[in-house]
DRENGU-908437 format. One line per 3 residues: number of its first residue (from 1); for each residue z negated, x, y of N, C-alpha, C. Coordinates in Angstrom, 3 decimals. Atoms other than C-alpha are relative to their C-alpha. Layout:
BEGIN
NUM> Z,X,Y,Z,X,Y,Z,X,Y | ...
! end
This chain:
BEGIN
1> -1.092,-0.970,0.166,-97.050,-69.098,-64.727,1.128,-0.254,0.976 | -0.857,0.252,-1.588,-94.782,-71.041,-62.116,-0.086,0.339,0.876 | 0.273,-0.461,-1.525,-96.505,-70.383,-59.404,-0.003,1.928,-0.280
4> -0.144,-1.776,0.327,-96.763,-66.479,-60.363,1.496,0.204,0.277 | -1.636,-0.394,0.213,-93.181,-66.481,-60.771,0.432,-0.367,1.316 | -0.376,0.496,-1.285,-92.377,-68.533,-57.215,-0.828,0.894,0.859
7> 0.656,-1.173,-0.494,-94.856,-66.017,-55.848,0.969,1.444,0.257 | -0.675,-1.530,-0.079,-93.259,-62.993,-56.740,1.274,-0.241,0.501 | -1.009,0.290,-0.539,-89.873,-64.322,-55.613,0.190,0.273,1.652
10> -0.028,0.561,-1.151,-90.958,-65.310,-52.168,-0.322,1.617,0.456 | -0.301,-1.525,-0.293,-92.290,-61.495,-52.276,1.044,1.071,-0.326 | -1.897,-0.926,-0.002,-88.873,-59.694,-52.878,0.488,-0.488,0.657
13> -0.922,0.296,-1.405,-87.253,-61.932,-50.424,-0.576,0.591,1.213 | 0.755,-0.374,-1.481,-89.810,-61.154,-47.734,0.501,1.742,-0.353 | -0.079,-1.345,-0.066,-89.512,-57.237,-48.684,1.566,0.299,0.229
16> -1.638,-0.630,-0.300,-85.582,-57.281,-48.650,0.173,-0.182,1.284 | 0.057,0.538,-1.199,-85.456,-59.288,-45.475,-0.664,1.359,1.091 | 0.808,-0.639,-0.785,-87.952,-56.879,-43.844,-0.066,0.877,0.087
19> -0.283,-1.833,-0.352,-88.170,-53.079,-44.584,1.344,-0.074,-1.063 | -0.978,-0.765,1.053,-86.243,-52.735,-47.974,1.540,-0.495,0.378 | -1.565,0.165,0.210,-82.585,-54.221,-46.922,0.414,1.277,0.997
22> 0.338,-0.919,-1.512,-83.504,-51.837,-43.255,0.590,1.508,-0.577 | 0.029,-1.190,0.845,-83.829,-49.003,-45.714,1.047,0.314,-0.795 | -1.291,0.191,1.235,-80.915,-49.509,-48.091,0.972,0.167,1.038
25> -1.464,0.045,-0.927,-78.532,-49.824,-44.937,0.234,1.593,0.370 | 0.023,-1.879,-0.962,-79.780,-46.440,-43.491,0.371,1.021,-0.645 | -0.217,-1.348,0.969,-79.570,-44.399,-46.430,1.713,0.191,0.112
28> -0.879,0.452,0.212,-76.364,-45.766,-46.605,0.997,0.636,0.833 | -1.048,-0.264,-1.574,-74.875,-45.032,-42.966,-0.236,1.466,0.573 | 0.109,-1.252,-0.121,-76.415,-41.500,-43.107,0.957,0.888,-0.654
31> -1.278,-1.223,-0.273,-73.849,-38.377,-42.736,-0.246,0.592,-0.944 | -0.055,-0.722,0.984,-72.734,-37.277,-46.034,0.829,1.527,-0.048 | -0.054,-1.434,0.181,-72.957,-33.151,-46.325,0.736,0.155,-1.304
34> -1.063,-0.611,0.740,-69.841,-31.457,-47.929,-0.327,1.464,0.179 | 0.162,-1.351,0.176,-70.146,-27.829,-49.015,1.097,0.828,-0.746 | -0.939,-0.656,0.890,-67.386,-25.641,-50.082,-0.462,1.504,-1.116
37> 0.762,-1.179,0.787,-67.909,-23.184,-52.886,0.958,0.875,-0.416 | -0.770,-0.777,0.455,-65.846,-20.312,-53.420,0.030,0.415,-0.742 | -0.101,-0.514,1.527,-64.866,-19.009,-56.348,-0.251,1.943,-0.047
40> 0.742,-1.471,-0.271,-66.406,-15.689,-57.002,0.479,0.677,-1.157 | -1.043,-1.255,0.692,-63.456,-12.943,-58.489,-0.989,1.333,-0.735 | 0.399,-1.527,1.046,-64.347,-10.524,-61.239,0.446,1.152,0.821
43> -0.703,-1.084,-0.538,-64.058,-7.088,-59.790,1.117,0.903,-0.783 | -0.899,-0.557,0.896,-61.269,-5.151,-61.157,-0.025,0.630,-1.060 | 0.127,-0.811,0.501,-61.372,-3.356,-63.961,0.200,1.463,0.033
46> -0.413,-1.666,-0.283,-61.898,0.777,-63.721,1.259,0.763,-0.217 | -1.175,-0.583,0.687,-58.876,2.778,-64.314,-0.581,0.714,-0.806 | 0.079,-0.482,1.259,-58.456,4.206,-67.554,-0.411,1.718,0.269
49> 0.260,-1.349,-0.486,-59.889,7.705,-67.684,0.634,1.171,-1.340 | -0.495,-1.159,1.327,-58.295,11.065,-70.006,1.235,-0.280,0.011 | -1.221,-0.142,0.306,-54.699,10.013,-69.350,0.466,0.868,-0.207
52> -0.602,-1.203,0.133,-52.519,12.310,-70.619,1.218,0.356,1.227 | -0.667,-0.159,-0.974,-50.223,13.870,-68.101,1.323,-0.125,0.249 | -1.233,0.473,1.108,-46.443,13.033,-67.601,0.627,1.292,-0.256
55> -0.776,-1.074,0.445,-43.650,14.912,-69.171,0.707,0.528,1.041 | -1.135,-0.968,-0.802,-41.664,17.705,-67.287,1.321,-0.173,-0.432 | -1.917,0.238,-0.149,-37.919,17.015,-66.467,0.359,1.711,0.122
58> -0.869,-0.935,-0.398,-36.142,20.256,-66.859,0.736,-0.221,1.461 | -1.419,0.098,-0.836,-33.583,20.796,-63.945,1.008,0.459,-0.783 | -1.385,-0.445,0.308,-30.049,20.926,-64.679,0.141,1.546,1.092
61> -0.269,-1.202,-1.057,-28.533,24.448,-63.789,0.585,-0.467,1.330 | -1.069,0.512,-1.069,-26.290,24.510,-60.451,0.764,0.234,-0.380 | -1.613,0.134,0.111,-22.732,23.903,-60.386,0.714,1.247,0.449
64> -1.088,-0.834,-0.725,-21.923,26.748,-58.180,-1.222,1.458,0.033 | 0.830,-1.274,-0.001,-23.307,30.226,-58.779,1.058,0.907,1.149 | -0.607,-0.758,-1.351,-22.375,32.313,-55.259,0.277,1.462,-0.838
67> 0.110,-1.070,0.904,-21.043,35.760,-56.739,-0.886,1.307,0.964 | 0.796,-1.121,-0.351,-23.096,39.014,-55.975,0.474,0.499,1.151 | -0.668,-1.009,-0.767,-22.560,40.775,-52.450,0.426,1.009,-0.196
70> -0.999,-1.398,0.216,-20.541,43.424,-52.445,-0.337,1.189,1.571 | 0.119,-1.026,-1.379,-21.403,46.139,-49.222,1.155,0.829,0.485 | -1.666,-0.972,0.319,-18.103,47.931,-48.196,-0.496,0.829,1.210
73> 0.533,-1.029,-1.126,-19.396,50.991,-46.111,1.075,0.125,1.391 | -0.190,-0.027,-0.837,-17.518,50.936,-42.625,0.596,1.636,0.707 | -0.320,-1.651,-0.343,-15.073,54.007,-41.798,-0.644,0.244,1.218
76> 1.117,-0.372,-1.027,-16.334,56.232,-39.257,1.545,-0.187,1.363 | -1.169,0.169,-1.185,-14.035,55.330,-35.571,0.515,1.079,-0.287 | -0.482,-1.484,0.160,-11.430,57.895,-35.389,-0.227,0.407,1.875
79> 0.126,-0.973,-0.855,-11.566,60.168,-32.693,0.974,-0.615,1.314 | -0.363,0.015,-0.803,-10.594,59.378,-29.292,0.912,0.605,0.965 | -0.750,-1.478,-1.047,-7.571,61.045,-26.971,0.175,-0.295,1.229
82> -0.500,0.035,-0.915,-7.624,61.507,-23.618,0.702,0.708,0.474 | -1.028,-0.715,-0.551,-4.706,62.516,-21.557,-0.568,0.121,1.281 | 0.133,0.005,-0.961,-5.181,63.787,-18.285,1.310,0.873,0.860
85> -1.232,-0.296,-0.963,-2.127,64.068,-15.991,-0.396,0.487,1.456 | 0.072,-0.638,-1.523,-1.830,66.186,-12.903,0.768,-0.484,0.892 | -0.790,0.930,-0.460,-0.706,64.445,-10.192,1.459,1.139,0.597
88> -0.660,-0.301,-0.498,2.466,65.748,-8.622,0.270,0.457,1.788 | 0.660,-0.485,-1.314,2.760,68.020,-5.287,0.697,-0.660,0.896 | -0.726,1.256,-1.129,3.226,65.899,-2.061,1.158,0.453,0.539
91> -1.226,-0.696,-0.292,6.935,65.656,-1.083,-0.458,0.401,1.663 | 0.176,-0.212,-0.596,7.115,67.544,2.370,0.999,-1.377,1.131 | -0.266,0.627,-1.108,7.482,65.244,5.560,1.107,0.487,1.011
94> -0.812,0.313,-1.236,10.726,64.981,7.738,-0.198,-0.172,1.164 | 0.489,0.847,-1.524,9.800,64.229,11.683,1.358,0.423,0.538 | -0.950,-0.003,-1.180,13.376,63.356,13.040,-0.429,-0.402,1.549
97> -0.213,0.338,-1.547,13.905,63.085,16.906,0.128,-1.401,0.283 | -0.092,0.973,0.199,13.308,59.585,18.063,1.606,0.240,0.997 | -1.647,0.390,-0.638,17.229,58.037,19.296,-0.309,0.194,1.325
100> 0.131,0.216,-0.893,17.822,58.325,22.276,0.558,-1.577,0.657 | 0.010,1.297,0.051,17.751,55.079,23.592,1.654,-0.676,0.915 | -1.497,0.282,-0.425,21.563,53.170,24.489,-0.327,-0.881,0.932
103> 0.127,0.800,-1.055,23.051,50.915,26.512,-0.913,-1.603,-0.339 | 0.503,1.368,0.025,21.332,47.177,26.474,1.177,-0.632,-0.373 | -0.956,0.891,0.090,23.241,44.346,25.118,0.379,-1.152,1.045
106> 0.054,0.921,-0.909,24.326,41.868,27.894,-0.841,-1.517,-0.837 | 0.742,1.555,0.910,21.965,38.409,27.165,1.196,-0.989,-0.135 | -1.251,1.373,0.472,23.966,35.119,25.762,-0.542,-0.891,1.337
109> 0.733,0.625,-0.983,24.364,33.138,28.567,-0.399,-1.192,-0.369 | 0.995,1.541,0.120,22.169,29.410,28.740,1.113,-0.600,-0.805 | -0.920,1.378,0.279,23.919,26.594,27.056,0.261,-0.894,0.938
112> -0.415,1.080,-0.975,25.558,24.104,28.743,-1.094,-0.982,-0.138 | 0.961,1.424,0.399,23.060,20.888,29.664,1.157,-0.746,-0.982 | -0.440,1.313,0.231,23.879,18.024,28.037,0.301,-1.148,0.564
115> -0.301,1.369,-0.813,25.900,14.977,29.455,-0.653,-0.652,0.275 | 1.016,1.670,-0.739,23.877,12.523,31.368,1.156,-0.658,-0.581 | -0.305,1.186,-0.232,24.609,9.158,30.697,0.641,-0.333,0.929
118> -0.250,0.595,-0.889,26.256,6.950,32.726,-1.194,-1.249,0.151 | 0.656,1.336,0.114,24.409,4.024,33.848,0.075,-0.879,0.104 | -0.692,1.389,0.373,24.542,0.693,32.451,-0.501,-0.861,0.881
121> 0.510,1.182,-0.313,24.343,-2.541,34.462,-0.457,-1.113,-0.868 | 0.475,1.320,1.033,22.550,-5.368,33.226,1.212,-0.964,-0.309 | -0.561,1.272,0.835,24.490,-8.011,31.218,-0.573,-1.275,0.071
124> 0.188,1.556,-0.060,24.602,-11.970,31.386,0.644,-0.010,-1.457 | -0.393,0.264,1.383,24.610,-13.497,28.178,0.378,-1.880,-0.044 | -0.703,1.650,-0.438,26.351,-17.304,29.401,-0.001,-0.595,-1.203
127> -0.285,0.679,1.202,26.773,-18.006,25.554,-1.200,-0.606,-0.211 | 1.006,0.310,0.371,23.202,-18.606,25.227,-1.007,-0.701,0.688 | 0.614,0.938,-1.276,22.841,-20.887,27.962,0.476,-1.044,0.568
130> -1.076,1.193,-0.076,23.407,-23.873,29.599,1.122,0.014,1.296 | -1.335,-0.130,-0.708,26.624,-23.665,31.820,-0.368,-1.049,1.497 | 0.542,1.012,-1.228,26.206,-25.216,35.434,1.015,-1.663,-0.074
133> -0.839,1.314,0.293,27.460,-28.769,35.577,0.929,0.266,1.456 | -0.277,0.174,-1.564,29.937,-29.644,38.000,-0.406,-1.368,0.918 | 0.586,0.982,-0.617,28.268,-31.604,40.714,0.918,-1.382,0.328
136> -0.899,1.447,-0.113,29.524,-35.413,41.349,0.775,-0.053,1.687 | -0.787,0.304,-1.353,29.932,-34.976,45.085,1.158,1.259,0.094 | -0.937,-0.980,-0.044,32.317,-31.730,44.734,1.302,-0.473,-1.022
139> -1.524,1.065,0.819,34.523,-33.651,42.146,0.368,-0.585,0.611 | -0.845,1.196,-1.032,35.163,-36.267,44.426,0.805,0.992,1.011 | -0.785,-0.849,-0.927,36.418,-33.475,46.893,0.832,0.275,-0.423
142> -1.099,-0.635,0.416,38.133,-31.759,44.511,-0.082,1.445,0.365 | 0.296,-1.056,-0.748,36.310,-28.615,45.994,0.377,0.886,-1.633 | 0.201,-0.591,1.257,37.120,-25.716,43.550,-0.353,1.871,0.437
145> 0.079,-1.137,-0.550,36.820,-21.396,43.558,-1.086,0.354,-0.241 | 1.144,-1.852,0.680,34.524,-18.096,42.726,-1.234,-0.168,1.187 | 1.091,-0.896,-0.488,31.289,-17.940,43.296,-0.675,1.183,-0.739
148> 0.192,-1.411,0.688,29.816,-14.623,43.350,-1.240,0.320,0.340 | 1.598,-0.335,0.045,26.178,-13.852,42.696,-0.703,1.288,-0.299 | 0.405,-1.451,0.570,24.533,-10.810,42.729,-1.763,-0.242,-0.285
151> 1.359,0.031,0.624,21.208,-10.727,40.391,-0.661,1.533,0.009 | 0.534,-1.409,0.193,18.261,-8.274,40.327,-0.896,-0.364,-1.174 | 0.747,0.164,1.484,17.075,-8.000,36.802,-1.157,1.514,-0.214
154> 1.048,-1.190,-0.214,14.266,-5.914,36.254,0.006,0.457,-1.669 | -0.486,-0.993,1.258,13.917,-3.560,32.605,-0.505,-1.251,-1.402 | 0.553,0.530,1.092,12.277,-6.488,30.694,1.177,-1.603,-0.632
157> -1.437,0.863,0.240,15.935,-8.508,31.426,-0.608,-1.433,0.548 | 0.029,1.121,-0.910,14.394,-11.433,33.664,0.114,0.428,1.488 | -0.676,0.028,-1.627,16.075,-12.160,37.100,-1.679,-0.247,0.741
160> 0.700,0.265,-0.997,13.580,-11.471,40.053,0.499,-0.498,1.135 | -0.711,0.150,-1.082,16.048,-11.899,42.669,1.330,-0.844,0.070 | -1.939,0.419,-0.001,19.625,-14.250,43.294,0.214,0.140,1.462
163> -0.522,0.329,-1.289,21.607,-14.057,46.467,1.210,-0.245,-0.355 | -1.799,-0.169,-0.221,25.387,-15.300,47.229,0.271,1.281,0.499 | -0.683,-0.503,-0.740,27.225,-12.650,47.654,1.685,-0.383,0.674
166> -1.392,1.057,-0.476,30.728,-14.816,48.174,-0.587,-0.900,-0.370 | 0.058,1.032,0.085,30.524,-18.293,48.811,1.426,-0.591,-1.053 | -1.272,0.696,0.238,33.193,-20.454,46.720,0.818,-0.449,0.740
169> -1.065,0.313,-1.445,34.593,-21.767,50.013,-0.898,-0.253,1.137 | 0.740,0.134,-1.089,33.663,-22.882,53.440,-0.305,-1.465,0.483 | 0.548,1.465,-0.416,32.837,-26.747,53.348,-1.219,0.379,-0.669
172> 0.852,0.400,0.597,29.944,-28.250,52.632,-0.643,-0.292,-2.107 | -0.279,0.258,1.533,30.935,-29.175,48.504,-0.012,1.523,-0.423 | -0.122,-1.414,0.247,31.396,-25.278,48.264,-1.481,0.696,-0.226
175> 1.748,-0.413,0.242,27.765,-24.751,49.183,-0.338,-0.460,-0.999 | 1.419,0.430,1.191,26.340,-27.063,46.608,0.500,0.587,-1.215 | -0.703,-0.959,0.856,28.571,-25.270,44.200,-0.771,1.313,-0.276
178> 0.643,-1.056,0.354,27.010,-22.371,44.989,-1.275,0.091,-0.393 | 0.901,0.243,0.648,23.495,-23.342,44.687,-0.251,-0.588,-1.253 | 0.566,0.325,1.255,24.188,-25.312,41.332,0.309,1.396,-1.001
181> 0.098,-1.595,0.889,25.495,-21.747,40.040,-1.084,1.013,-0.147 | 1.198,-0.769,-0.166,22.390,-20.089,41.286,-1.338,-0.428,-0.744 | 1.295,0.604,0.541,19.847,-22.399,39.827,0.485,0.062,-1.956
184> -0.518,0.479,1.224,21.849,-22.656,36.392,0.056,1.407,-0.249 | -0.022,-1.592,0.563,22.488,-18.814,35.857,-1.083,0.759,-0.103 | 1.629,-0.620,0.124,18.968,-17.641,36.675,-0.440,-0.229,-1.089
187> 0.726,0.636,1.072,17.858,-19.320,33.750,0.754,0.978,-1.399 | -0.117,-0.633,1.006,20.147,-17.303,31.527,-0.568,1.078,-0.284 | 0.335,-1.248,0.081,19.360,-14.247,29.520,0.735,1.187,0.685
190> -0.346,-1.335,-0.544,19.727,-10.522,30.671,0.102,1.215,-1.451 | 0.471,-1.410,1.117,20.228,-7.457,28.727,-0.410,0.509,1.349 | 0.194,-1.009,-1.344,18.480,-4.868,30.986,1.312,1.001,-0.067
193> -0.374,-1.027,0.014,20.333,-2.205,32.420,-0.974,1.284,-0.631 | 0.597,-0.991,0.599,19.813,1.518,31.349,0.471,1.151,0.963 | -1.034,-0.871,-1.527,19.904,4.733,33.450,0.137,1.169,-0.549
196> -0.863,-1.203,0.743,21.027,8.201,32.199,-0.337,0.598,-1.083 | 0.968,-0.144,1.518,18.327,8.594,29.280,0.055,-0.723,-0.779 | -0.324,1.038,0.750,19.448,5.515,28.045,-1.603,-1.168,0.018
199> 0.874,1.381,0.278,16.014,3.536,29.059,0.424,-0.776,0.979 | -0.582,0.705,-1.019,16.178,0.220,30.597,-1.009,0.279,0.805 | 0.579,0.135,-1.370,15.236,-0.015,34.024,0.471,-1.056,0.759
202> -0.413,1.557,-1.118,15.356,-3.085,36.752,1.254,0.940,0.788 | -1.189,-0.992,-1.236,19.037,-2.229,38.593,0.344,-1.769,-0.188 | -0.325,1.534,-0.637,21.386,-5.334,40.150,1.512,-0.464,-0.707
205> -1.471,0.048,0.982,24.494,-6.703,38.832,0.122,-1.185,0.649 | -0.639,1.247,-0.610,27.146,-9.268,40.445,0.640,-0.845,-1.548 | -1.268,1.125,0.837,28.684,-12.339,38.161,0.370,-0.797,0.828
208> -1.255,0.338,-1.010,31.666,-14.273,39.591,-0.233,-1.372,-1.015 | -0.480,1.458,0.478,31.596,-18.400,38.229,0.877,-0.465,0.476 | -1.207,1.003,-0.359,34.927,-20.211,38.393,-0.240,-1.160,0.155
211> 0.321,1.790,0.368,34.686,-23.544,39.301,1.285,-0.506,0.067 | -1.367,1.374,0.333,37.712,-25.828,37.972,0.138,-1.439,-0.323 | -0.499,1.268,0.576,38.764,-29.208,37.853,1.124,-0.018,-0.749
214> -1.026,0.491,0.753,40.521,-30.703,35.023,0.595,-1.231,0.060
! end
């Protein structure tokens, strides 16, 4: 009976070991199928059949009863009047003698022209400039006296032209006198002259510088 029993042992180990544990794993590791089942709705029940029908709502009357037309027969136009006026007979036509024709009136004579202008010389404007110095070697002389310059200013009031027309005197100190007046006055402004219309135009004009020692 031992050995029967150690027998059958040794055969269940060998069978687990060998196919049956093989078999037990597989079943095991095989993909378990899910199925959804829907639930399957009674169909509705029929509607009821032989209802009775519903009740009728009266209407309320209306609020506003319109009253009955009335027809009002339409007099007949009255009668129309025309006037017809005759025109009046044409007055008769006059044909006086034309005038005989007079003397002429003498014509008005022309108007007088109008005054020309005089015409203006140009202007020095010395205030707005610098004044000639007096030179160092004519002080020491003591040289003094008018020089007289005649400028040609043209219409836009700058000097094109200087000449002496008087010297300040007749030395040498006199001359440089006159050239520091010439170089020092050029530089000032001009008004232009103007000529009988009143525009400017280039004309010439003399200024006279004093020279004094103090």
């Amino acid at each position: 009976g031992l050995i029967v029993v150690v027998v059958g042992h040794v055969v269940l180990g060998y069978a687990l070991v060998n196919g049956l544990g093989h078999k037990i794993v597989e079943v095991i590791k095989a993909p378990i199928e899910t199925k959804i089942i829907e639930e399957v709705k009674p169909p509705p029940p029929p509607p009821p059949e032989n209802l009775p029908p519903p009740p009728k709502v009266a209407l309320p009357p209306p609020s506003f009863v319109p009253p009955p037309e009335i027809q009002v027969a339409n007099p007949p136009p009255a009668p129309a009047i025309t006037v017809t006026r005759e025109a009046p007979p044409p007055a008769p036509v006059a044909i006086a003698p034309a005038p005989a024709p007079g003397p002429t009136a003498p014509a008005a004579p022309p108007a007088p022209p109008a005054p020309k202008r005089q015409a203006v010389a140009p202007v020095i404007n010395v205030a707005t400039c610098e004044k000639p110095e007096f030179p160092a070697a004519a002080m020491r002389a003591e040289a003094t006296g008018t020089t007289k310059i005649r400028f040609t200013v043209d219409a836009t009031g700058k000097v094109s032209k200087a000449e002496i027309e008087k010297s300040a005197g007749p030395s040498r100190e006199h001359r440089l006198l006159d050239r520091t007046a010439i170089e020092a006055l050029s530089k000032c402004p001009f008004k232009p002259g103007t000529d009988e219309n009143g525009q400017a135009v280039g004309a010439t004009t003399v200024v006279e510088y004093v020279w004094k020692t103090e």
